[in-house]
C-alpha positions as CSV (number, residue, x, y, z in Angstrom):
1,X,1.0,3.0,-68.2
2,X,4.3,4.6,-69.2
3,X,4.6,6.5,-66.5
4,X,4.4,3.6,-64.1
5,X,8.4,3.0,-64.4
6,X,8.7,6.8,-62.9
7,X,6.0,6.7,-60.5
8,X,7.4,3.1,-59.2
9,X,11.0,5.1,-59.2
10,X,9.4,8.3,-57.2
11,X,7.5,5.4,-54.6
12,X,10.6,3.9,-53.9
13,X,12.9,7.3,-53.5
14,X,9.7,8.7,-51.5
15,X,9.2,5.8,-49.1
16,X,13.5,5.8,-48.5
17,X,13.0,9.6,-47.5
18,X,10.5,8.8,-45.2
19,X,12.1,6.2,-43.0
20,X,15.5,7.1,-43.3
21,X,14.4,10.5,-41.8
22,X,13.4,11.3,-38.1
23,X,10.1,13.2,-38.7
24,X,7.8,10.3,-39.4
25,X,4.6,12.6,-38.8
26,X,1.0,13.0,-40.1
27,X,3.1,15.3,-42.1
28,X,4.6,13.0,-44.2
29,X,1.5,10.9,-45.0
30,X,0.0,14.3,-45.8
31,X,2.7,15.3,-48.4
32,X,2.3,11.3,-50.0
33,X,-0.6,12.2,-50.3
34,X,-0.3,15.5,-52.4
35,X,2.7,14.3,-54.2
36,X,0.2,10.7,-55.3
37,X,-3.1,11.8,-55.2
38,X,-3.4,13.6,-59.3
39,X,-1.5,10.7,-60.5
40,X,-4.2,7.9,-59.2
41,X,-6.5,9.3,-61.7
42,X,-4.2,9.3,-64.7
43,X,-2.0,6.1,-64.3
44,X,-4.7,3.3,-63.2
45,X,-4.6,0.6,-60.8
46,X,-1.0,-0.5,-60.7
47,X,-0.1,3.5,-58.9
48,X,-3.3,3.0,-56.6
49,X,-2.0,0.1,-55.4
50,X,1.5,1.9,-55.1
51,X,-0.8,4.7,-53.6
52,X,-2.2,2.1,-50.7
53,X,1.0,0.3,-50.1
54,X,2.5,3.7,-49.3
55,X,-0.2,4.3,-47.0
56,X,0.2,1.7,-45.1
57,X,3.7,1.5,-44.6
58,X,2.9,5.3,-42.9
59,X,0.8,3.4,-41.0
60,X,3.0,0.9,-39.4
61,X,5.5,3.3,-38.6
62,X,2.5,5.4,-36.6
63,X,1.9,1.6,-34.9
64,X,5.7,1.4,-34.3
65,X,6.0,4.8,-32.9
66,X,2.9,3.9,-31.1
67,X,4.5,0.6,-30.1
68,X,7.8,2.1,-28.3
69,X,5.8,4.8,-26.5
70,X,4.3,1.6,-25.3
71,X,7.3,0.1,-23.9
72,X,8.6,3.0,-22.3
73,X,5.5,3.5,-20.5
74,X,6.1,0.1,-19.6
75,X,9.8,0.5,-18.2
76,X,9.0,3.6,-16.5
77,X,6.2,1.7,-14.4
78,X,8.6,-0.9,-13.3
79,X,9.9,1.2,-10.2
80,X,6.7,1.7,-9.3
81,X,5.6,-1.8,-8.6
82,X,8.9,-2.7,-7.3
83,X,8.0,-0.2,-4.7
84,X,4.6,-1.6,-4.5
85,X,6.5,-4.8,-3.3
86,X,8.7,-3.9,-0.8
87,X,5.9,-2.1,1.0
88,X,3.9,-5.3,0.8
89,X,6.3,-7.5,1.9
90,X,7.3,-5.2,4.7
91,X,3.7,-4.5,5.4
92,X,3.7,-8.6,5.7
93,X,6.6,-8.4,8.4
94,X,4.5,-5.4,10.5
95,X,1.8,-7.3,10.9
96,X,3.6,-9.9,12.8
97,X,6.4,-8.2,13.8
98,X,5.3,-7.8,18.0
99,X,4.9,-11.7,17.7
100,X,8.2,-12.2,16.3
101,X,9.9,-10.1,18.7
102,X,8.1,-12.3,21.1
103,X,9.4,-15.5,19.8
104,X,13.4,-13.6,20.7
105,X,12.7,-11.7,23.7
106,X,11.8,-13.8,26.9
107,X,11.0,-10.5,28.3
108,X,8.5,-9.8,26.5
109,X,6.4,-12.8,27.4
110,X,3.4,-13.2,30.3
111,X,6.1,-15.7,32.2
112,X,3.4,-17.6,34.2
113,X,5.3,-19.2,37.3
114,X,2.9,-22.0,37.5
115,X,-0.4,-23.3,35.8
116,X,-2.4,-22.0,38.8
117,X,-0.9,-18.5,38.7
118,X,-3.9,-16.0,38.9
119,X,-3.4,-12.4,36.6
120,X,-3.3,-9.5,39.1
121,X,-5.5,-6.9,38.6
122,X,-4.3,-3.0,37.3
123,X,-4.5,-1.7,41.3
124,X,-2.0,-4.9,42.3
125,X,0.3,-4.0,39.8
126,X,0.5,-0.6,40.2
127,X,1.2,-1.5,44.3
128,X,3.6,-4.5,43.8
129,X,5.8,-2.0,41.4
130,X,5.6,1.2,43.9
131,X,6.4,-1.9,46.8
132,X,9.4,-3.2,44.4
133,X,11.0,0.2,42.9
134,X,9.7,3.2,45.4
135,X,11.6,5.9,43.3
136,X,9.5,5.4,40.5
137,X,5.8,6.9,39.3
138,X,3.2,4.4,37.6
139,X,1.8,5.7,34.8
140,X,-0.3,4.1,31.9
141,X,-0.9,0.3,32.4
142,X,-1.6,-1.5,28.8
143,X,-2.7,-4.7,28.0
144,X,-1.2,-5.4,24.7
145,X,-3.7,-7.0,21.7
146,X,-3.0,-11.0,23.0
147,X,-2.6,-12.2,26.9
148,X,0.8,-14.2,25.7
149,X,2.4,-10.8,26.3
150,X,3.5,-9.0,29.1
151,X,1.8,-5.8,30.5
152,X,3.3,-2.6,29.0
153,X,3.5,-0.1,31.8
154,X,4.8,3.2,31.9
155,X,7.0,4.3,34.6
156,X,9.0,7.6,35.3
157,X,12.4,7.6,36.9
158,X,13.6,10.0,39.4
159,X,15.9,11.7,36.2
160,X,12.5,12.6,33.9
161,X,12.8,9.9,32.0
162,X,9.4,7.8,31.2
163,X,9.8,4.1,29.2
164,X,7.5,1.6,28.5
165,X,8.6,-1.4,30.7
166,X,7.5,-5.2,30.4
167,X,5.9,-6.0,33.5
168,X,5.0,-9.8,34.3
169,X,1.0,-9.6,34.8
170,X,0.8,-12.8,37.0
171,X,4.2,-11.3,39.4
172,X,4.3,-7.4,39.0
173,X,7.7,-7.3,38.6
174,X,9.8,-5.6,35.8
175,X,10.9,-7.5,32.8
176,X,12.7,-5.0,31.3
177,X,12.7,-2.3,29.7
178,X,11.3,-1.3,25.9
179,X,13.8,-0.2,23.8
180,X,12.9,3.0,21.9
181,X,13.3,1.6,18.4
182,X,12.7,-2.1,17.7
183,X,11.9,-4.4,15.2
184,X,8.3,-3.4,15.4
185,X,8.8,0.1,15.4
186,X,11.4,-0.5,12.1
187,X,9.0,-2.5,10.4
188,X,6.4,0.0,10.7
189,X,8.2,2.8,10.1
190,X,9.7,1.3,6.8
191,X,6.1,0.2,6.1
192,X,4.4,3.2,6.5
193,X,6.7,6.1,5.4
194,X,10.2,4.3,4.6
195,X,11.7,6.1,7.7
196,X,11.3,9.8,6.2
197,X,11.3,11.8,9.4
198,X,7.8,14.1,10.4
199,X,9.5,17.6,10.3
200,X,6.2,19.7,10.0
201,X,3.0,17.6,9.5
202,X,3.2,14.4,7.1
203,X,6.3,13.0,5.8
204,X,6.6,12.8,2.6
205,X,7.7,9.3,2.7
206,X,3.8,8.8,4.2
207,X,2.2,10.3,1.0
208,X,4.7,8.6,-1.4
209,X,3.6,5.2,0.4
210,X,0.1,5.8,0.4
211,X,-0.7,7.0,-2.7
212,X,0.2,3.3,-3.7
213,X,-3.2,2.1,-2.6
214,X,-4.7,4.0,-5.5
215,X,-2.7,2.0,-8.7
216,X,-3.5,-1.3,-6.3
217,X,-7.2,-0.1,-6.6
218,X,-6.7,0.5,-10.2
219,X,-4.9,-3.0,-10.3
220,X,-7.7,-5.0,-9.0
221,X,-10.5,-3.6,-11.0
222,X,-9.0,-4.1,-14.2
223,X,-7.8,-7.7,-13.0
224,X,-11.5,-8.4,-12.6
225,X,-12.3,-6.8,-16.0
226,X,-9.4,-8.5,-17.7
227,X,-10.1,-12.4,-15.9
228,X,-13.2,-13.3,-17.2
229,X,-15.8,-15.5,-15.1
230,X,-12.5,-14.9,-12.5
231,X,-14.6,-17.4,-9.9
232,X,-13.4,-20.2,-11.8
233,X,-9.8,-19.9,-10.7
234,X,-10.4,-20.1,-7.3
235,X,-9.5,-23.9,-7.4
236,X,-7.7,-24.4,-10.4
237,X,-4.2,-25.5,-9.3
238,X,-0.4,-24.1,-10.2
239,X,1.3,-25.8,-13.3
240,X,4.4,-26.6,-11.7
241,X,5.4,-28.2,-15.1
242,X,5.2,-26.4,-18.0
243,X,7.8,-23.7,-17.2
244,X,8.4,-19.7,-15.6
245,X,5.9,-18.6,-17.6
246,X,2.9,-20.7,-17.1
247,X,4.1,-21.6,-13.8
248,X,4.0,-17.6,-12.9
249,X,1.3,-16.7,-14.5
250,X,-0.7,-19.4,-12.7
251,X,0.7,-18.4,-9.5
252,X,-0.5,-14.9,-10.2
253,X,-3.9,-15.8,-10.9
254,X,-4.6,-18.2,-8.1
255,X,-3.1,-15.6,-5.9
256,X,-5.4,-12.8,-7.6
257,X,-8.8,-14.4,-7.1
258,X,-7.8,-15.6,-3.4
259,X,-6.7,-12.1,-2.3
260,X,-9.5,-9.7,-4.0
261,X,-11.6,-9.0,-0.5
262,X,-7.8,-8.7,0.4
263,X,-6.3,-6.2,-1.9
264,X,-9.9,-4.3,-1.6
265,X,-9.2,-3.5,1.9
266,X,-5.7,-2.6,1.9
267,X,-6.1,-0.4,-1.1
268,X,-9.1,1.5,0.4
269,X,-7.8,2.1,4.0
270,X,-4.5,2.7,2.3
271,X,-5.9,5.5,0.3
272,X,-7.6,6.7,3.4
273,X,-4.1,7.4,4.8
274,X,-3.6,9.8,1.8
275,X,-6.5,11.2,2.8
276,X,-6.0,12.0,6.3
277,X,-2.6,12.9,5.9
278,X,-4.1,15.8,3.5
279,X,-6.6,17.0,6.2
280,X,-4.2,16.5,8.8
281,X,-1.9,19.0,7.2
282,X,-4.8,21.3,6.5
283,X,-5.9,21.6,10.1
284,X,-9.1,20.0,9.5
285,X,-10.4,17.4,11.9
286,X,-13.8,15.3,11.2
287,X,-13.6,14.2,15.3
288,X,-16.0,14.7,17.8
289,X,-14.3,14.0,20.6
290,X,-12.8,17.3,22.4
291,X,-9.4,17.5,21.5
292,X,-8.7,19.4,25.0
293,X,-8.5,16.9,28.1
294,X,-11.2,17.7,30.8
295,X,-9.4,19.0,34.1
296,X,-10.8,18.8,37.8
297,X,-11.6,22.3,39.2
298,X,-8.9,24.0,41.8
299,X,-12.2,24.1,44.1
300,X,-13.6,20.5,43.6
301,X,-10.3,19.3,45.3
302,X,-10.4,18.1,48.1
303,X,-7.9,19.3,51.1
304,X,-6.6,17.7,53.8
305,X,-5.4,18.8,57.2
306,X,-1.5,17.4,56.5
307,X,-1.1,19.1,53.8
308,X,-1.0,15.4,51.7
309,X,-2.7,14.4,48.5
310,X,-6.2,13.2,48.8
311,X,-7.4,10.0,48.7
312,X,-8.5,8.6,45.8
313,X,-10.4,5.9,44.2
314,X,-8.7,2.5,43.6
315,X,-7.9,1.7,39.4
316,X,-10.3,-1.3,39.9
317,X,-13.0,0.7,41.1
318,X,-12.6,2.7,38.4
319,X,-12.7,-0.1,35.8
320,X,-16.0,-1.1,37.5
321,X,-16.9,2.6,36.8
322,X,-16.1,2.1,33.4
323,X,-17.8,-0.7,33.1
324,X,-21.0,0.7,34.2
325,X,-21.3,3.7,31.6
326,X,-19.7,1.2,28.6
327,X,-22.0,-2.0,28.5
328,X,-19.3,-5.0,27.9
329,X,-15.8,-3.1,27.7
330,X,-12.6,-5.1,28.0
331,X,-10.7,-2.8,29.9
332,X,-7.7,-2.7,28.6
333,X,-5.4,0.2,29.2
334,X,-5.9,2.5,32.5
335,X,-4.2,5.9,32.9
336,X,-3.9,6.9,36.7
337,X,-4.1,11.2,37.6
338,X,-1.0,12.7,36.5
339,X,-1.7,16.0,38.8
340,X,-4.2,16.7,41.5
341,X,-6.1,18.4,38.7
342,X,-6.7,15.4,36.6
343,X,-8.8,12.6,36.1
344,X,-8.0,8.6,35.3
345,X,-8.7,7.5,32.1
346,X,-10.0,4.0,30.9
347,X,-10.2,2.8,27.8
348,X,-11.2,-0.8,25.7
349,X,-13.5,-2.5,23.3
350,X,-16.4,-3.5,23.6
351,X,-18.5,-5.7,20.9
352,X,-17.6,-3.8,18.0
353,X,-13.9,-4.3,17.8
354,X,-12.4,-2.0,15.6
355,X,-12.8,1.2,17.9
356,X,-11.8,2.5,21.5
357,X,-14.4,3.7,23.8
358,X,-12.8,5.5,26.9
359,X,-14.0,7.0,29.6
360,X,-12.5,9.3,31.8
361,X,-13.7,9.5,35.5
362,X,-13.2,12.2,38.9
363,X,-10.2,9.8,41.1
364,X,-11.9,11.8,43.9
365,X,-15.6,11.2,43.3
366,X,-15.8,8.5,40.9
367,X,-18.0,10.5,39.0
368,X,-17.9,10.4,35.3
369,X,-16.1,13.5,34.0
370,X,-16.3,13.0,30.2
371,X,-16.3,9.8,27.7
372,X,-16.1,8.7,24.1
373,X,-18.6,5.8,23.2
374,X,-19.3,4.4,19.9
375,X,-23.2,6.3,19.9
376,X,-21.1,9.4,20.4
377,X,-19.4,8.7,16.4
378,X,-21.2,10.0,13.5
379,X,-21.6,7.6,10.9
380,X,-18.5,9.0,8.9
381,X,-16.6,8.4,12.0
382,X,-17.6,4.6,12.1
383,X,-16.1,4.4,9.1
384,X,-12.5,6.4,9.3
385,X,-11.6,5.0,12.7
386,X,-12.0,1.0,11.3
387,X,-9.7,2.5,9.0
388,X,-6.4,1.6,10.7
389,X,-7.5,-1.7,12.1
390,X,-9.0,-3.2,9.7
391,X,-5.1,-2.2,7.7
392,X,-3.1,-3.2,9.9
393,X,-5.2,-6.4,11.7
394,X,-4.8,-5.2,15.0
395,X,-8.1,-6.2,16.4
396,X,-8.8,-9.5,17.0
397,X,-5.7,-11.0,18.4
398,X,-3.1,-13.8,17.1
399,X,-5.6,-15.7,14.8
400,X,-6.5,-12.0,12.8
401,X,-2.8,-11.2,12.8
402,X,-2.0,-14.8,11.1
403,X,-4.8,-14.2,8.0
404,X,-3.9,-10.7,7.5
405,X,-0.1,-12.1,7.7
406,X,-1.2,-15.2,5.1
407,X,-3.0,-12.5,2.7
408,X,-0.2,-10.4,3.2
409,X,2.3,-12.8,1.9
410,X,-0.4,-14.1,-0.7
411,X,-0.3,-10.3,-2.1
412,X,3.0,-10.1,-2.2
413,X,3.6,-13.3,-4.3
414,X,1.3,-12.0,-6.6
415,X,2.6,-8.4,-7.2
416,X,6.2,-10.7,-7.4
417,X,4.7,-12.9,-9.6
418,X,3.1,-10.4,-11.9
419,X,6.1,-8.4,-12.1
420,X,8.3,-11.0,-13.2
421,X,5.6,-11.8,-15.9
422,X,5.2,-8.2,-17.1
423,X,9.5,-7.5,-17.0
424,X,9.9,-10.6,-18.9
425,X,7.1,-9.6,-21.6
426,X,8.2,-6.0,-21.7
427,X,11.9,-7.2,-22.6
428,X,11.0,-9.2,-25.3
429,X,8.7,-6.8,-26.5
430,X,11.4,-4.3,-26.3
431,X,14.0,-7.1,-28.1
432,X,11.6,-7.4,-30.9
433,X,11.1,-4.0,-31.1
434,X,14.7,-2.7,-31.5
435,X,15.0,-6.1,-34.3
436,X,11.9,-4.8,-36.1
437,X,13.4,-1.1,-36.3
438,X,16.5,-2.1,-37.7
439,X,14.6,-4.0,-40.5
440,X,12.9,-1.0,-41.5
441,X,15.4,1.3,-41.0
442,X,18.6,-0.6,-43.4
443,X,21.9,1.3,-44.2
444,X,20.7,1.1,-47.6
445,X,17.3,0.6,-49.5
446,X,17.3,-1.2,-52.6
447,X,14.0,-2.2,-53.9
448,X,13.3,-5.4,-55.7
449,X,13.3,-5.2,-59.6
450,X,9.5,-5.9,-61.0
451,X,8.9,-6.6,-64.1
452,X,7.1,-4.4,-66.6
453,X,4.2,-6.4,-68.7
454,X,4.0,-3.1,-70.6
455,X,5.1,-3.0,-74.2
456,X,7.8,-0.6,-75.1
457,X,9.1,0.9,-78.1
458,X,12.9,-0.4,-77.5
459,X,13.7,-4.2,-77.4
460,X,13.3,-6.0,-73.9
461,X,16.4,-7.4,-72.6
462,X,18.4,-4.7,-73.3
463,X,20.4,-2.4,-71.5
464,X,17.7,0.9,-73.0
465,X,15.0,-1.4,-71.3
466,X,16.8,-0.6,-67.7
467,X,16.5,3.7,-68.6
């Protein structure tokens, strides 16, 4: 073993050329390995185990390298779930946010003058309003998702312009007036495209919003991979305790398990909006229903001999209409003629909530011009029109607005509480790592002495022992 001095010399001079350089590639293990390899055969076990330790230490710095890739990956993905947070939390806020302008505008409430008060019908409404204001034209008549609020009808003023007002439905009269941005229209806005204005088809602020319903997809099948037997946790209550971390993490679980059938939905008709923003930008259309409005023949109309317009039918007898072709519909929006040429529209749900059937009918005849009924859908239709409801929770009145608004805030906490988890991890990791490369990477390398068991032809203890 006299050449195990030397070889020991060469390790330590090879190893200090490694790390103190910047190419730590396969490379380098490559050349070890020529440079070590016709020595394991001639100087025994003490270089093969030089040999090994050499090969290791390429190793780790592959698992370092490996390591900070790691974290940067990690840091890079922290804007993303931030994002992924604000859109829940103001996702939270849209849901509610007609109901909370509710709660601050009087005008937007029913107003019942007395306990008796009887709802007028759409005909009585339309009347008292032409009786009250005789310069202007009654157009659509809504019935918003909840009879705590007032009507939303359409009028047009003498000038051209055409608002939404807040009519009281037990009175008739005007409320006021809908502003044309509000709190609901800001919330939904910043929800569903952060405000980017639609210049020509899609914003891009809708595609950079949902295209987040595909890593919250990701995020809950790999939860459910990653929590083993994940039904256990449905009752297991938040350490308040034992600190942040098991506090959070906790928090983040409970959450989890109580929000999957939640985060399922919202991803998937999130990702749906992706999707239909792509077709929509396309020109391609899965729709049945005629995208060009049926119109009332110059001939079928009838004359008179004063030269006014012609009779027609009352909006009552043409929700009865309505009625009749769409077995229980709740009637709840009514679009008088706009023109002679033009027929009134009604629309509602009937027992399957999550879609619109209209109908529109002849305001001469009373005959059924054209409609849109739930046989008239294709089965892929059934599915991409419970799309939006089914998102958004607009379907079923206050009680569906308050769980999707509970599940909403429930997701949110969780993405919070997860990201607070996964920042804090990622900065220690980070911490450690930056400590662990300056260990391996000293301003100087000096290895330890070892002793050599070997016997030599000089006297130990010397200074000739040291050459």
């Amino acid at each position: 073993m006299r050449g195990f001095p030397v070889a020991l010399k060469q390790f330590f001079s090879f190893k200090r050329k490694i790390f103190l350089q910047e190419s730590r590639s396969h490379s380098s293990l490559t050349e070890c390995e020529a440079l070590y390899r016709p020595r394991v055969q001639t100087e025994g076990a003490a270089l093969r185990l030089l040999y090994i330790v050499n090969r290791d230490c390429l190793s780790m710095s592959k698992k370092s390298r490996s390591k900070i890739w790691f974290l940067v990956h990690s840091w890079l993905a922290l804007p993303i779930w931030f994002f992924v947070l604000i859109v829940c939390v103001t996702g939270t806020l849209a849901v509610i946010s007609k109901e909370i302008m509710w709660l601050a505008n009087p005008e937007m409430r029913d107003n019942r003058p007395s306990d008796d008060a009887q709802r007028m019908s759409f005909e009585q409404i339309r009347a008292t309003i032409e009786r009250n204001e005789p310069d202007l034209i009654v157009g659509t008549i809504m019935q918003p998702d909840g009879d705590y609020f007032a009507l939303s009808v359409f009028v047009t003023y003498p000038d051209g312009r055409s608002v939404p007002a807040y009519v009281n439905p037990y009175t008739g009269v005007i409320q006021g007036l809908t502003p044309s941005f509000d709190f609901r229209r800001f919330t939904r806005a910043l929800h569903g495209w952060w405000l980017v204005p639609f210049t020509n088809g899609y914003s891009w602020g809708w595609y950079l919003v949902s295209i987040l319903g595909l890593p919250l997809l990701a995020s809950l099948v790999t939860g459910l991979v990653v929590y083993k037997k994940f039904w256990r946790g449905f009752f297991k209550p938040v350490r308040f305790s034992q600190g942040p971390r098991i506090f959070w993490g906790d928090l983040h679980r409970l959450s989890g398990v109580w929000s999957i059938w939640f985060i399922a939905v919202i991803s998937i008709t999130g990702t749906w909006f992706l999707i239909q923003a792509i077709l929509g930008d396309n020109q391609i259309s899965i729709s049945s229903k005629s995208q060009v409005a049926s119109i009332i023949p110059h001939s079928a109309v009838p004359l008179t001999a004063d030269g006014r317009p012609a009779p027609t039918i009352s909006l009552e007898k043409a929700v009865e209409i309505a009625k009749e072709r769409i077995p229980g519909l709740e009637a709840s929006f009514i679009t008088p003629p706009f023109n002679a040429y033009s027929n009134m529209q009604v629309g509602g749900r009937s027992w399957y909530p999550l879609m619109f059937q209209t109908a529109e009918i002849n305001p001469y005849s009373g005959e059924i011009a054209a409609s849109h009924l739930l046989s008239d859908r294709n089965k892929l239709e059934f599915v991409t029109e419970s799309m939006r409801p089914l998102h958004t929770g607009d379907f079923g009145g206050i009680w569906i607005k308050l769980i999707w608004a509970f599940f909403g805030l429930l997701l949110s906490m969780m993405v919070l509480s997860g990201l607070l988890i996964w920042s804090k991890r990622t900065a220690l990791a980070t911490l450690n790592a930056l400590k662990r490369e300056s260990r391996t990477n000293p301003a100087t390398f000096t290895p330890a002495s070892t002793p050599d068991t070997t016997r030599s032809p000089l006297a130990t203890r010397t200074p000739e022992n040291s050459l």
